[in-house]
C-alpha positions as a LaTeX table, in Angstrom:
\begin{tabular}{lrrr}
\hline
Residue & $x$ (\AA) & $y$ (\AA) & $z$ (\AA) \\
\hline
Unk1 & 18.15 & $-14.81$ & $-6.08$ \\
Unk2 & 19.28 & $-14.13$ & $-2.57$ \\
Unk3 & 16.73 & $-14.79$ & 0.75 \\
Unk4 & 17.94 & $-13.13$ & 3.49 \\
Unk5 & 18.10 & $-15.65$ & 6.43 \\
Unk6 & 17.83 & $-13.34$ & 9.24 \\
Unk7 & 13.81 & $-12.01$ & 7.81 \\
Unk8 & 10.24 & $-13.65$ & 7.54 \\
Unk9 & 8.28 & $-13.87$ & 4.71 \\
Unk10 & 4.84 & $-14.24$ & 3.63 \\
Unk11 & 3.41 & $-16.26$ & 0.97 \\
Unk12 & 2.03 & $-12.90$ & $-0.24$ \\
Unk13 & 5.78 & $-12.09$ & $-1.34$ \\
Unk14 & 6.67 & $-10.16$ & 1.69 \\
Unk15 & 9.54 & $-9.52$ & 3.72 \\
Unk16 & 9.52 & $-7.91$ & 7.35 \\
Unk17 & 12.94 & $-7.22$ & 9.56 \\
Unk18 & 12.31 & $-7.43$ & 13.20 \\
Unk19 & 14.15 & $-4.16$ & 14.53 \\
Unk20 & 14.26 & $-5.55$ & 17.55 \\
Unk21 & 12.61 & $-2.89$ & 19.76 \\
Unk22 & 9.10 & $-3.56$ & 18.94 \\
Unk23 & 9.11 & $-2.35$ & 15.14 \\
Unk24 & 9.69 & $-4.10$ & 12.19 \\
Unk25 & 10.89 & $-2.86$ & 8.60 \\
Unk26 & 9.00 & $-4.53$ & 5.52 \\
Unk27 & 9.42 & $-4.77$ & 1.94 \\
Unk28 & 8.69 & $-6.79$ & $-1.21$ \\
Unk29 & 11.09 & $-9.94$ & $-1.79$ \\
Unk30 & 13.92 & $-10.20$ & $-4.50$ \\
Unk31 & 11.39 & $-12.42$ & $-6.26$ \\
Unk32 & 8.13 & $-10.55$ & $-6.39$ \\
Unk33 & 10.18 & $-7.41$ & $-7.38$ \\
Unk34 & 11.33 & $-10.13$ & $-10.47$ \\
Unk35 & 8.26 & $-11.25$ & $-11.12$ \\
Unk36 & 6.53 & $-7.31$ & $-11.23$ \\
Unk37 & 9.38 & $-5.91$ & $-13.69$ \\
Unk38 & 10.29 & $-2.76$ & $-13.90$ \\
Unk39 & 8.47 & $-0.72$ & $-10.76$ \\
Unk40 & 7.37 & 2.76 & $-11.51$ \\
Unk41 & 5.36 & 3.61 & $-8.65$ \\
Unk42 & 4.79 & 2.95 & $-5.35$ \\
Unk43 & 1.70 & 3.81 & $-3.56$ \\
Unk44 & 1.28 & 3.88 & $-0.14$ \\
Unk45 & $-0.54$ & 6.69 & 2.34 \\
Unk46 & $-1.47$ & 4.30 & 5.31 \\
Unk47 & 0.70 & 6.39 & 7.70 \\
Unk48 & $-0.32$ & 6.58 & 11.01 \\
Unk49 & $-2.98$ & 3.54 & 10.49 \\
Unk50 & $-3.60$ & 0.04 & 11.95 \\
Unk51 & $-3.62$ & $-2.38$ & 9.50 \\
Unk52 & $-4.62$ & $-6.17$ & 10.43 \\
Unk53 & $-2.13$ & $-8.90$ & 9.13 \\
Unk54 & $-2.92$ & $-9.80$ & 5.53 \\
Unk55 & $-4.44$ & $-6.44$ & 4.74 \\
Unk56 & $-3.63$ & $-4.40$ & 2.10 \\
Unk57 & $-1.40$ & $-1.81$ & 2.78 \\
Unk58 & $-0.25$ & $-0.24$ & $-0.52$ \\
Unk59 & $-0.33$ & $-1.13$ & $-3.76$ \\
Unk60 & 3.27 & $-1.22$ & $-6.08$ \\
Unk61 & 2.59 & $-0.62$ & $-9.66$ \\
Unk62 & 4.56 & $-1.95$ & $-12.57$ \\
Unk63 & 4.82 & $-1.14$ & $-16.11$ \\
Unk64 & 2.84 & $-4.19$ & $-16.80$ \\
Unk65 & 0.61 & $-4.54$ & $-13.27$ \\
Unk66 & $-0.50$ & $-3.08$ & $-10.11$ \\
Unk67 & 0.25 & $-5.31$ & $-6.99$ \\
Unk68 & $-1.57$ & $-4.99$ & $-3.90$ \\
Unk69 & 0.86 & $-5.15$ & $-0.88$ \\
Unk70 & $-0.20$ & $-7.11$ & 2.31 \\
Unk71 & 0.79 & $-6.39$ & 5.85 \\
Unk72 & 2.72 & $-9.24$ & 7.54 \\
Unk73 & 1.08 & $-9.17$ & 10.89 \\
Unk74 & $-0.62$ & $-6.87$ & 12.94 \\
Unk75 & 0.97 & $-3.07$ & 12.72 \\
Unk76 & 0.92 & 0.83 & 13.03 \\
Unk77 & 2.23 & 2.45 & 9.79 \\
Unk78 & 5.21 & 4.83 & 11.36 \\
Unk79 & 7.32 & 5.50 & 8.84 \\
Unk80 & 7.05 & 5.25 & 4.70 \\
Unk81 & 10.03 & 5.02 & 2.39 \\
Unk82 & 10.31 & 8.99 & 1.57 \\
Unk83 & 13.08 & 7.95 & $-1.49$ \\
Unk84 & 10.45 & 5.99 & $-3.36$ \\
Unk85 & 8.57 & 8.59 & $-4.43$ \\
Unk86 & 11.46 & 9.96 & $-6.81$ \\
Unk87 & 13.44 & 6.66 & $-7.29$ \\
Unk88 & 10.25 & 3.70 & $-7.34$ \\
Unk89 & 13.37 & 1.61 & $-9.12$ \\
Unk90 & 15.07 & 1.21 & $-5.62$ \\
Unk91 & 12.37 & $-1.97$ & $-4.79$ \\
Unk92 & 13.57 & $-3.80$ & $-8.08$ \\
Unk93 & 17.84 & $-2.46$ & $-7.38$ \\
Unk94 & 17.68 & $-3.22$ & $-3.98$ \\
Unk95 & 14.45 & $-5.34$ & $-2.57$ \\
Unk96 & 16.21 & $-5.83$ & 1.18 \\
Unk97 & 18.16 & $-3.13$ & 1.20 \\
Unk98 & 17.16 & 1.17 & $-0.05$ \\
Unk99 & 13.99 & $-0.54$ & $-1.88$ \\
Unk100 & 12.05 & $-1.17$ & 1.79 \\
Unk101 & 8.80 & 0.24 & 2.31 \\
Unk102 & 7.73 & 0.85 & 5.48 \\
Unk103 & 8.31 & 1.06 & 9.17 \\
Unk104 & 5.45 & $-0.29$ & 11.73 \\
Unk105 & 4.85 & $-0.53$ & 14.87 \\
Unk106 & 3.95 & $-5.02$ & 15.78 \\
Unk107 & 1.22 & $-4.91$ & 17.57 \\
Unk108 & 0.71 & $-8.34$ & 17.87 \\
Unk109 & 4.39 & $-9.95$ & 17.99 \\
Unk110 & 2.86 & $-13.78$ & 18.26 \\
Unk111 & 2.33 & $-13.93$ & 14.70 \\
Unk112 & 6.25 & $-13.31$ & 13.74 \\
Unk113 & 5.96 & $-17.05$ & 14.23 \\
Unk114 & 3.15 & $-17.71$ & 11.45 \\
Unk115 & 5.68 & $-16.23$ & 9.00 \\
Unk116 & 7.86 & $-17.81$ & 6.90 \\
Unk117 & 11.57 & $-18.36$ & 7.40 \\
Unk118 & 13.95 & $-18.06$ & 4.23 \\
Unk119 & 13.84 & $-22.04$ & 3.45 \\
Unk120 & 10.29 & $-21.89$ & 3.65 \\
Unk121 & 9.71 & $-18.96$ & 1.79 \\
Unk122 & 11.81 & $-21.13$ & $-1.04$ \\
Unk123 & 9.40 & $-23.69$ & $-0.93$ \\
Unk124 & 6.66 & $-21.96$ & $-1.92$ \\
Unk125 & 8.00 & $-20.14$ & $-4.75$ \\
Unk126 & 10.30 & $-23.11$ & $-6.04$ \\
\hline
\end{tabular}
């Protein structure tokens, strides 16, 4: 399974991408998409909304399970994923890549640092 070293991660299974301009991009990681199975929906109508860090923001529903997903830090929902509504298989193809879920807006950038780098995130899961 492949980590990307330039993201954080949560111990929630969570990925976010600083864009560098005060946004980040955020998905689910390589092994949560493993561990769900097949995904066949993803759920998420938090547009436009604040959501505190560790909140849910969505849910991501399996053929076996319905995960709740949990926002990484502090954040404005800007943008969802419009090409998971017809291909929900993209998270479990391509977890860092087409399979992201959502753009926000940090709101609170000091707690990028209480995130997980990639080694770290290996810890956890190892």
């Amino acid at each position: 399974m492949s980590y990307p070293s330039e993201l954080k991660y949560t111990k929630d299974h969570e990925w976010l991408r600083d864009n560098g301009d005060g946004t980040a991009t955020i998905g689910i990681t390589e092994f949560a998409q493993s561990e769900l199975g097949d995904i066949v929906y993803v759920d998420i109508d938090t547009i436009g909304e604040t959501i505190d860090q560790d909140a849910t923001f969505g849910t991501v529903e399996a053929v076996k399970t319905v995960s709740d997903l949990f926002m990484p830090v502090d954040a404005e929902v800007l943008e969802i994923n419009p090409a998971l509504d017809a291909n929900p298989e993209l998270v479990n193809e391509d977890p860092y890549g087409e399979g992201w879920m959502v753009k926000v807006k940090i709101l609170d950038a000091s707690q990028l640092a209480s995130l997980l780098d990639a080694d770290g995130y290996q810890e956890i899961i190892a």
